[in-house]
N, C-alpha and C positions, 0 to 999 in steps of 0.2 A: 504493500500500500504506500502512497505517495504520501509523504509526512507535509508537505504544504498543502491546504485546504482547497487553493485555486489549481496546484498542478494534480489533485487528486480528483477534482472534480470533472478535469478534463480528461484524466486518464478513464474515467466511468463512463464516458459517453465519447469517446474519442472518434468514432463516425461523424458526429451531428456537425462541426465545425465546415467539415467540406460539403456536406450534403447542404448544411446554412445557404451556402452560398450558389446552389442550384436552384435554392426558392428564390434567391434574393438578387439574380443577374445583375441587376443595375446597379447595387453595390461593387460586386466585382468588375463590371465594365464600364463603370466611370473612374472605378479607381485605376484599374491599368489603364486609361487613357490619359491621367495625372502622372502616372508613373512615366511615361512615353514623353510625355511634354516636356519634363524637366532632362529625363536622365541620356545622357548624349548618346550617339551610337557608335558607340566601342565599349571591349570588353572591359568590366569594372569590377573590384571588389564591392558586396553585397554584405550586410549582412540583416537578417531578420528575424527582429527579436519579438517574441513572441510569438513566432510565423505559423503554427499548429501542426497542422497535415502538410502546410507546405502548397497550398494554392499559390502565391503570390512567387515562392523560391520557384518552384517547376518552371511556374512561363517564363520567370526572368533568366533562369536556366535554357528555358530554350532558347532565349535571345543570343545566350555567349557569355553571359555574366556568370562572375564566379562565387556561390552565394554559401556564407553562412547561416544555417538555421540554429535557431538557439529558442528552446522553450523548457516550461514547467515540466513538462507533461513529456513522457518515454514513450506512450503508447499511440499521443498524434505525430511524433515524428517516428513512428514504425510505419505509421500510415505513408507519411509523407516520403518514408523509403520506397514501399510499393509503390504508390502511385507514381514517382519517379523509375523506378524499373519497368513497369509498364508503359511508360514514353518511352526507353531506351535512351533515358536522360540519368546522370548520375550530381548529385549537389556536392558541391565540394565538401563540406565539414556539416557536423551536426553536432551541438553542442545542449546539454542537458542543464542548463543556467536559472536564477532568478536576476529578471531583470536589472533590479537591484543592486546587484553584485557582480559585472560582466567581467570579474578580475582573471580570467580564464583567453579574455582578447588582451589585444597589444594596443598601447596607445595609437592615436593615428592612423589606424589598420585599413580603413573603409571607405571607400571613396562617396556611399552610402548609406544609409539606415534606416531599416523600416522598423518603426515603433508602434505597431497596428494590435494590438491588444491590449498589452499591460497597463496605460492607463487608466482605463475602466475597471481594473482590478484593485487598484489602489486609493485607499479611501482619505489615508491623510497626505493632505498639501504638501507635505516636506516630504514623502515618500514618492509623489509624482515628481517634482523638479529631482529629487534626487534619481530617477527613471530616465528625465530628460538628461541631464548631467552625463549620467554615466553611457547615453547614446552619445553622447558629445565629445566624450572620449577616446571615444573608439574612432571616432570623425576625423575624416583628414581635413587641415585648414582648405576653406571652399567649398566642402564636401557638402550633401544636401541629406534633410533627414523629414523623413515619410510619419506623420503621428495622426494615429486614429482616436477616435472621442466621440462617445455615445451620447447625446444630448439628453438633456436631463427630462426631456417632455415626451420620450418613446417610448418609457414605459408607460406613461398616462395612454398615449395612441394608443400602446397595445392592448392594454386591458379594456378601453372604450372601445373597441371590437371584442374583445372575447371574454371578458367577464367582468363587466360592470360592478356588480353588483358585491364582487370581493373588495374595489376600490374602498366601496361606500363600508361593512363591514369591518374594516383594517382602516377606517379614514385617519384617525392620529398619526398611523403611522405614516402612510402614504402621503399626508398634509407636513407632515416632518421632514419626509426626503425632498418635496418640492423646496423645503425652507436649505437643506443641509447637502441633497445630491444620493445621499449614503441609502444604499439598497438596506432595508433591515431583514429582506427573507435566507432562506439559507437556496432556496432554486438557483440564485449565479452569487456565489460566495465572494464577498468582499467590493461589491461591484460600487463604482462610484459612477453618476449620472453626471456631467457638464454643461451648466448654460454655456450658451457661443459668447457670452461677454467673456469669458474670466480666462479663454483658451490663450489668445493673444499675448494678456500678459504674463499666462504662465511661460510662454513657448519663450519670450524677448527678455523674462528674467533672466534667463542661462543665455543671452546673449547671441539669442538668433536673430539673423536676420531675415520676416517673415518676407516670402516670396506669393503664397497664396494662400485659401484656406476654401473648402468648399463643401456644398452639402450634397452627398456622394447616392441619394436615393432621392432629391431634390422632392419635388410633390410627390412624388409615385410612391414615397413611401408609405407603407400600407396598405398599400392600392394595386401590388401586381401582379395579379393572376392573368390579366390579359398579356401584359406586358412579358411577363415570360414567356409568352407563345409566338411571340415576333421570332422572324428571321430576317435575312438578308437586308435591303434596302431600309427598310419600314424601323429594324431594329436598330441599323446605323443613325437614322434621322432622329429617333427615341433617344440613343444615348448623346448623341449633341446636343440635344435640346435637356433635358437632363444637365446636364453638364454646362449649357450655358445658363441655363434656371438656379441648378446648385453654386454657382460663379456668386451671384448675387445674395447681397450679404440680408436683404430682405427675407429669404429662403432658406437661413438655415435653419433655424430653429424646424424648418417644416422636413428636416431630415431624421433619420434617424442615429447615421454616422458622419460626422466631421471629419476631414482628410485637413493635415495639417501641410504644407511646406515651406522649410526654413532652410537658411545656409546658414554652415558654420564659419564665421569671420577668419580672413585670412590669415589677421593678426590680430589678438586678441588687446583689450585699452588696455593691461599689465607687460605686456608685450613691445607696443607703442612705446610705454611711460621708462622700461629699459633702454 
């Protein structure tokens, strides 16, 4: 058994992560379209921290990049073994880490870094900067870093579709986490909620320089059962549009994931002041 409560919980259900993401397309295909925008075309050190099963390492694996995966959880990155040998794609390194603690990488290592889980895991403030921090470490100066953020009003969406009625019976509590963020169930252990105001300045305390931020399910969130049945043309023009609706900063709240990206300064002001 996983003696962390969030790498334990994902080792129990370590399917649902990538299957998440065949319900929820337009999550994953606005976010590789952010990912495409920013990251240049040649091969690049990767690494992704938190990355599960390994959706995001695989494609970017198919690209040429060479990617470290690093999570809680042993038995989403066996997944993300298979599903990479079934491409006849192999990931460079796989590392069994708390975000936390990436003292297992090398400074400077990465000429990227996806932070697309862990901080929704982490409940207090000095535990998410220190999350951010320790992505920034591993950052080469210039480097760019990928950070996902569950918005604090998607669990409201969700249960205003599928069970009301618990809201209202649990109201203190649920009235509480709109005040605080702080998930109080034990269903996603540890999980913290984000208004889009407070993301920014968490991201520019550790000294990034924010390049975009976007809401990566833009209105569709909640809304896609049609939408996953798109192909071709019809689904290309969804995810633009999508993507130019989650652009807008009027939209995010109407998301249910925030895609963060920031560049790490060439030289840092202690840097300069030497």
């Amino acid at each position: 058994m996983n003696d962390h409560p969030v790498g334990n919980y994902y080792d129990q259900c370590a399917g649902r992560e990538w299957e998440r993401l065949d319900r929820h397309r337009m999550e994953f295909l606005v976010t590789r379209k952010v990912l495409m925008e920013f990251l240049p075309d040649q091969s690049l050190q990767i690494a992704d921290i938190g990355g599960g099963p390994g959706r995001y390492s695989i494609y970017l694996t198919s690209l040429g990049h060479q990617i470290t995966l690093v999570d809680l959880s042993k038995a989403e990155m066996e997944i993300a073994r298979e599903r990479a040998d079934e491409a006849s794609l192999q990931i460079q390194q796989m590392l069994q880490a708390n975000a936390l603690d990436l003292s297992g990488l090398s400074d400077e290592q990465f000429d990227a870094v996806l932070l697309m889980g862990p901080l929704y895991h982490l409940q207090e403030g000095s535990d998410r900067q220190r999350a951010v921090r320790e992505a920034m470490r591993i950052l080469k100066p210039g480097g760019l870093l990928f950070a996902a953020f569950i918005t604090l009003f998607a669990p409201f969406r969700d249960y205003s579709a599928a069970d009301p009625e618990a809201v209202f019976a649990e109201r203190t509590s649920w009235l509480k986490m709109l005040e605080d963020g702080r998930n109080f169930g034990e269903g996603f252990p540890g999980a913290y909620f984000s208004h889009p105001n407070e993301i920014l300045p968490l991201m520019e305390s550790c000294d990034l320089e924010t390049l975009k931020m976007i809401g990566v399910e833009g209105v569709a969130a909640g809304h896609e059962d049609n939408i996953n049945r798109l192909q071709g043309e019809i689904l290309e023009f969804w995810v633009d549009l999508i993507y130019r609706l989650g652009s807008d900063q009027a939209c995010w709240g109407a998301s249910d994931h925030l895609l963060y990206v920031g560049r790490k300064p060439v030289c840092s002001i202690g840097r300069v002041l030497k």
